[in-house]
C-alpha positions, 0 to 999 in steps of 0.5 A: 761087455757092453757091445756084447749086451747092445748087440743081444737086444738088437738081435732079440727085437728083431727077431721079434719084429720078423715073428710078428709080420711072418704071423698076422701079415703086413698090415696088422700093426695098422689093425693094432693102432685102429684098436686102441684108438678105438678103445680110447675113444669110448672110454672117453665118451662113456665116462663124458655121459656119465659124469655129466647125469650124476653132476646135474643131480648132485648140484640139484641136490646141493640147490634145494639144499643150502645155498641161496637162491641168487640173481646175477651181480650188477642187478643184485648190486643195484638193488641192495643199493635202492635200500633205504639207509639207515638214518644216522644221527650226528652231534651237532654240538661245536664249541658248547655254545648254541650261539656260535654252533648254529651259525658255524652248521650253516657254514658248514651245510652251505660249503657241503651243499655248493661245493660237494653235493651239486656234483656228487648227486649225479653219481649217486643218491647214497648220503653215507659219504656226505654225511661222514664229510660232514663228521669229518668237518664237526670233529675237526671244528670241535678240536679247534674249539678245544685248543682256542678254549686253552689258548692264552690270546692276550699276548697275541693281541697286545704283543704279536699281532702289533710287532707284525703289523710295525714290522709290516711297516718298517719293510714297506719304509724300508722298501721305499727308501731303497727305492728313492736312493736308487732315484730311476725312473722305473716304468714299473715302480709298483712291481720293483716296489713289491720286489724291493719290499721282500729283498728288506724282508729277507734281510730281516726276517732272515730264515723266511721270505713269502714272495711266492705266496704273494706273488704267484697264484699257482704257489699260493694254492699249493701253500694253502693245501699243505696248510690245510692238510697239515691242519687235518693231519692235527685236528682228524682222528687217524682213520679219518685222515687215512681215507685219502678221498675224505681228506682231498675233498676236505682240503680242497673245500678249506683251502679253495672254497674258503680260505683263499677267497677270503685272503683275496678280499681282506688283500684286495686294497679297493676293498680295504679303502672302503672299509677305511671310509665305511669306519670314519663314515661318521667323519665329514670330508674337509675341502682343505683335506682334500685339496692336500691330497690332491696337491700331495698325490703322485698317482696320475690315475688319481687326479685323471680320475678325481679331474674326470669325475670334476669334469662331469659334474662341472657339464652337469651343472652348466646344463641347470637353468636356475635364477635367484638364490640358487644361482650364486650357489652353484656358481660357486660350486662351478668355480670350486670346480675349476680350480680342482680341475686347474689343481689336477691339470697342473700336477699331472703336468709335474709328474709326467715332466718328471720336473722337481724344485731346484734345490739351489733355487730353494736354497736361494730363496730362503731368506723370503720364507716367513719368519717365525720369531725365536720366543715362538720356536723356544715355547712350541714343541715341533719347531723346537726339536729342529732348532734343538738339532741345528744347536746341536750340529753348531756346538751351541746345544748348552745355550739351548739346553740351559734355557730349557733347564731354567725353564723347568727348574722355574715351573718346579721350584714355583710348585715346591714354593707354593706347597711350602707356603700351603703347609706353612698355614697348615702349621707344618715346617719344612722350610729348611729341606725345601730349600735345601732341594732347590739349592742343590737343583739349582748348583746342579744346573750352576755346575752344568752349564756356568762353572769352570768344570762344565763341558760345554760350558755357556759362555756368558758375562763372567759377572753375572756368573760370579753374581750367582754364585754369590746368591747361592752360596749366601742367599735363598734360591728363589724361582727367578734366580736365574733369570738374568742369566737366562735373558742374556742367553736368549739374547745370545741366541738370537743375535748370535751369527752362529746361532738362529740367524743361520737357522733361518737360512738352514734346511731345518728351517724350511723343514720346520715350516712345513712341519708347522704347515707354513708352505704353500704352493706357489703355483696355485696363485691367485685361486678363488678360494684365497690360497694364492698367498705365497712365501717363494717356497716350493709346494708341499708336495715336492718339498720334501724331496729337495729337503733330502737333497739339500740336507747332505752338507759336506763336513770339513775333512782338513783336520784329521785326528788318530789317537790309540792306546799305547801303555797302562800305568800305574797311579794314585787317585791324582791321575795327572802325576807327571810320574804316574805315581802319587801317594792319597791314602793308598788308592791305585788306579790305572791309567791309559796312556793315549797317544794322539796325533793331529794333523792339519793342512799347515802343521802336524801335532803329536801328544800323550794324554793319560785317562782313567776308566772312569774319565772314559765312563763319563764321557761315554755317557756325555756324548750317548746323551747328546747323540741319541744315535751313538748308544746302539754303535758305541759299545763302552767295557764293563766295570769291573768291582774286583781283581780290576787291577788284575794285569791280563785285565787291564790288558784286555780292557785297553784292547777294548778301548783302543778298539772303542777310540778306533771306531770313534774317531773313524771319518764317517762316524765324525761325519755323521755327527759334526758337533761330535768332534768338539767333546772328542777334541776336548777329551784328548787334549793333553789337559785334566779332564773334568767330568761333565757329571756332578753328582746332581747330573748323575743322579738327575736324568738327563733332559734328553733321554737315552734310547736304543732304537732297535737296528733298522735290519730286525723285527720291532719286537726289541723292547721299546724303552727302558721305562715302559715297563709291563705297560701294554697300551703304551708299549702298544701305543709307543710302538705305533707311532714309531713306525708310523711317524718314523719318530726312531729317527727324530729328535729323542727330546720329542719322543721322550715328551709324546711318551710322557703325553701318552703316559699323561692320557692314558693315567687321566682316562683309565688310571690304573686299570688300564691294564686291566681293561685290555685283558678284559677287552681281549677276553670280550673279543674272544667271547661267544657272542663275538665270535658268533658275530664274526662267524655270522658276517663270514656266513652273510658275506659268502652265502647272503640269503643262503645263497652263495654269492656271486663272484663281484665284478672288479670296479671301473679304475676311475671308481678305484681311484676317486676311492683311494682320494677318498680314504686318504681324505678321510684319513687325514680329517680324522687325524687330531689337530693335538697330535699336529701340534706335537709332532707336527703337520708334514710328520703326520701327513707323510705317516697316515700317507705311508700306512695309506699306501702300503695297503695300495698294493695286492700282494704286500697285503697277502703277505700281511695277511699270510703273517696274521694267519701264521702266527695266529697257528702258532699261537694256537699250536704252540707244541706242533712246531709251525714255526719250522713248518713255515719256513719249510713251506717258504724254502723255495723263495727265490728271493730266500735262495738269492740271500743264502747265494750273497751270504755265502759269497760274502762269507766265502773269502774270510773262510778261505782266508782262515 
């Protein structure tokens, strides 16, 4: 069918092909193709003409009809920009006080002026975004206000900015004890400072380290344009901080413009040591200060510099034609000069040799050291504490301290008489309770140190200890009751061997004499100015050198002690029942039986020994009272009032105490304290333990008092000391000094006696209200007038006159370095002769050097300053979680890395061994 069908269309088209070329010929389909192109072509031009007329007129008709007459974009643009604007008022209401809020809109019209509108004026004549800048500025500026206004800032000032600056300190100490241990030469021992200096504060800090802040300039920028977007992000409404060319320009004005040139001068250390000097201007130089700063100094370009300057005035002097008078004057000036001259050429010649004191020579020489005579030691207060710790490392502390305790029970009961004898002419009768008080001090102090039980016990004339005790069980106390006793004592002392004629040839001795400014330098014999008396001791300067030498005095390892736990018993209150079991009115106690093991190079021991609880209690506290240091290492079990003789507890307690006898008997803690062994020794001899507490020692506080230094690894927020308190200005003060004159690490029996000076000076001069006028001080800070004060000097320093300061050109290294001799003088004259006294001399120059020196380095003091600021934002903003946002910014710390990178080695192989 479909063949059939194909096969019919072909045939009729063709057909039909064949018709039409029969009829018109063989050129007509040529003549039809010209017609309809034709045809095409004029309907296109005819309907091309006409559509053209009738558009023209329709779109004149619409022009007259509603649409504006219009000029071409670009002019039009320009033109409506010629327009006058609108004036726009704005708020220049800040913080509700006239007083700060016009100095802050100068600020803020100084900053807009040089740092926006200098360059914004070539590209436009429109103030609309200035002005909206400026909005953006005030809105953030009244927010911040608003928060200080709610802010409790008294905490801030009395708490955390003093922990931040003591911890400042305790990392810079740190830092330069790493570095002495280390004892290289560096080349460059500024830059391993300041590398040391963040390896302890990581160390410490722990989750936070701001080496790149400090360090490079790069980071530091970038920090500081996070921290100011951050704050924008908090302070702007939300439309003002979307506008992304607001926010950047805002930023940048903040963080380069004011924040960062402000951190560069309060970190710039010339510019703190003139500060220093401007402070204590009132205060004259002292030569003698001085020429300890130049004998003490370790910086070459200081003594260059102080030489130099010398140098030049000694020409200028020379060149004077003078007669009369004047001329003995300025010879002396000229020899004055001469000897700085000759100080600073032999320093110099000492540090580039790199020479220090022979500490053998030094040793050797100690018997030609000045003597100072024991009643002089025993009556002042810095030499005291070094002969308190050559007893105490001799087993002789009971001598010392029984003289000390007579001396006070002396000077209380003479008081308690006196009052006695005042109420007596008043008609009042106390007679028998006041001298029941001094009959129980006094066999306090008999049971302490001369009867049978005490421990240690003062080995005197068995006589006259029976003789006491015969006037005090039949006879008056009286003041001088003691007095014998105490003689033969002093006698003991100073004759004994053992005692302070060994003292005199120990290192604490010659620490002692540059502590009471009894050393002097011996190279500088025979000066012009009288200072050529010489002991044969070493200089000041480099004393204390040779001392940390000299002070590693190897102990004796032959004994070797190894004591443990090995069974718990039952017994009654005898503990020294040889059965363990004995009957006093049913009392059962437990008993730990320890064995102990001695050996010696020529015979070995072994026995047992049996101890309660509480014989482990009292000793515990006899040794944390005599070694200060143990009480932080030491950590005693809890009592326990009831179900103590429950079985599992009793074995949790002797594990407690076997593991508390394991770390007290460890070699290095017997060789960190020798005298140490003598109460251990007593403790496990296989003997009855008499308790070293009476009930007067237990209830009397100890003569040297028991304080936990915080671990040398943390902050120095730990509480400072138990009796403190809420006292602000004597924690504040306490702390200060702790860290300044490193007092943690001396003798508590002075730290105990500077706290209860402090206590004294600040009750005489304030009382009561001490704590009262802080808070008040706080507030006069924080008030408008003194705020406005601080926002004034802000302005006068950046834009003196109104114009914006010029950038001040870095001073001439010779400039620099006569400034720092400068404030170090300074500092030393300014520092009190009473706190020499009480701490002594060579203290107190190396703490006042030590805060001097830690100020000597840029980014140290960038980092103090970056502390200040983070924590004046979390103050500020205690709900926003700076503290996180911190430690974020500082997550990329290539010290921080280093630490996570030890932490995890160290802890990597007790895991894989779990």
């Amino acid at each position: 069918m479909l063949a059939e069908a194909s096969l019919s269309i072909w045939g009729w088209g063709s057909l039909g092909i064949v018709l039409f070329l029969v009829t018109f010929g063989p050129f007509a389909i040529f003549y039809f193709a010209f017609y309809i192109l034709c045809f095409v072509g004029g309907g296109f031009v005819v309907t091309l003409l006409f559509g053209k007329s009738n558009s023209e007129k329709y779109l004149e008709q619409c022009e007259h009809s509603f649409l504006p007459c219009t000029s071409v974009g670009i002019p039009k643009c320009i033109e409506e920009m010629k327009h006058e604007a609108r004036p726009i008022k704005i708020d220049r209401r800040l913080t509700g006080a006239n007083i700060i809020d016009e100095p802050l809109q100068q600020v803020i019209q100084f900053s807009l002026r040089d740092y926006v509108q200098y360059w914004y004026y070539t590209l436009s004549d429109d103030e609309s975004f200035l002005l909206e800048i400026r909005q953006a500025l005030q809105y953030a500026l009244v927010q911040f206000s608003a928060r200080s206004k709610e802010t409790d800032w008294q905490p801030y000032f009395t708490t955390r900015l003093v922990d931040d600056f003591g911890t400042h300190l305790r990392v810079f100490r740190k830092a330069q004890q790493r570095i002495a241990e280390k004892g290289d030469q560096m080349k460059d021992q500024a830059e391993e400072l300041v590398d040391t200096f963040f390896e302890v504060e990581v160390e410490m800090e722990k989750e936070v380290c701001r080496d790149l802040v400090c360090t490079s300039p790069k980071d530091e920028e970038g920090f500081l344009r996070d921290l100011c977007e951050v704050l924008l992000y908090i302070l702007l409404p939300p439309g003002d901080f979307q506008n992304k060319i607001m926010r950047y320009f805002v930023r940048e004005i903040l963080s380069r413009g004011i924040l960062l040139p402000l951190i560069n001068q309060l970190s710039d250390p010339d510019y703190i040591n003139q500060y220093v000097i401007w402070m204590i201007r009132d205060s004259n130089c002292n030569y003698e200060a001085f020429m300890n700063i130049i004998k003490l100094s370790d910086n070459i370009g200081e003594l260059e510099a102080v030489k130099d300057k010398a140098s030049e005035e000694l020409q200028y002097l020379r060149s004077l034609d003078t007669a009369g008078d004047d001329i003995n004057t300025i010879k002396n000036q000229i020899n004055s000069l001469l000897y700085v001259i000759k100080v600073c050429d032999s320093r110099i010649q000492r540090l580039q040799s790199g020479k220090e004191i022979d500490t053998v020579k030094l040793a050797a020489n100690f018997g030609k050291l000045c003597t100072v005579p024991l009643d002089h030691i025993l009556v002042d207060n810095v030499a005291l504490q070094f002969f308190m710790d050559y007893m105490q490392q001799t087993g002789g502390q009971a001598h010392l301290f029984f003289w000390m305790t007579v001396e006070g029970y002396r000077v209380t009961a003479q008081q308690q008489l006196e009052v006695l004898q005042s109420k007596q002419k008043d008609g009042k009768h106390q007679t028998n309770q006041t001298k029941g008080l001094l009959r129980a001090a006094a066999f306090g102090v008999y049971e302490q140190y001369l009867s049978e039980k005490a421990s240690p016990r003062v080995n005197i004339d068995d006589n006259l200890v029976a003789k006491l005790a015969e006037t005090l069980n039949h006879g008056d106390p009286t003041p001088e009751i003691f007095d014998d006793i105490q003689r033969k004592v002093y006698e003991l002392m100073l004759r004994d061997e053992r005692f302070y004629p060994s003292f005199k040839q120990n290192v604490l001795y010659v620490r002692m004499l540059a502590e009471l400014d009894m050393l002097k330098d011996p190279s500088f014999r025979g000066s012009d100015d009288g200072e050529g008396e010489s002991f044969n001791g070493s200089p000041t300067g480099s004393i204390n050198l040779s001392l940390d030498d000299l002070s590693n005095v190897p102990s004796d390892d032959t004994v070797q002690l190894h004591a443990y736990i090995s069974d718990t018993v039952y017994a009654d209150y005898d503990p020294y029942a040889v059965a363990g079991v004995c009957n006093d009115h049913g009392k059962t106690y437990a008993l730990y039986a320890i064995t102990v093991h001695r050996r010696n190079p020529n015979s070995e021991e072994t026995w047992k020994t049996y101890r309660r609880y509480s014989d482990f209690h009292d000793f515990h506290m006899r040794i944390t009272e005599q070694f200060e240091n143990l009480g932080n290492i030491l950590k005693l079990p809890g009592k326990k009032t009831f179900n103590n003789m429950d079985r599992e507890f009793l074995e949790k307690r002797k594990k407690d105490l076997n593991a508390y006898l394991q770390l007290l008997l460890n070699p290095e803690m017997m060789k960190a304290s020798p005298a140490l062994a003598h109460y251990v020794y007593d403790f496990l001899e296989n003997k009855a333990y008499s308790k070293g507490k009476g009930d007067f020692a237990r209830k009397v506080p100890p003569l040297i008092q028991k304080t936990y230094s915080d671990p040398d690894h943390c902050r120095v927020a730990a509480p400072i000391d138990d009796n403190v308190d809420d006292n602000i200005p004597l924690r504040v003060m306490l702390l200060l000094m702790d860290e300044v004159f490193d007092l943690k690490e001396r003798n508590q029996w002075l730290r105990r006696n500077i706290k209860n000076l402090l206590q004294q000076l600040i009750r005489a001069t304030y009382g009561d209200t001490i704590n009262r006028k802080i808070v008040d001080h706080v507030d006069w800070m924080t008030s408008p007038e003194q705020v406005a004060d601080a926002v004034k000097r802000f302005r006068d320093a950046f834009w003196p006159n109104g114009i914006l300061a010029e950038a001040v050109p870095r001073r001439d290294k010779a400039i620099r370095m006569r400034t720092r001799v400068a404030g170090k003088t300074k500092l030393l004259e300014v520092m009190p002769d009473e706190l020499k006294h009480i701490i002594g001399a060579e203290t107190t120059r190396k703490g006042i050097l030590r805060v001097f020196e830690m100020f000597q380095h840029t980014q140290l003091n960038k980092r103090m300053v970056y502390v200040f600021l983070e924590r004046f934002l979390e103050t500020l903003f205690p709900q926003n979680k700076f503290h996180e946002l911190f430690n974020k910014l500082h997550s990329r710390s290539k010290q921080m890395q280093r630490y996570k990178q030890r932490l995890h080695s160290t802890q990597a192989p007790s895991l894989q061994k779990r």
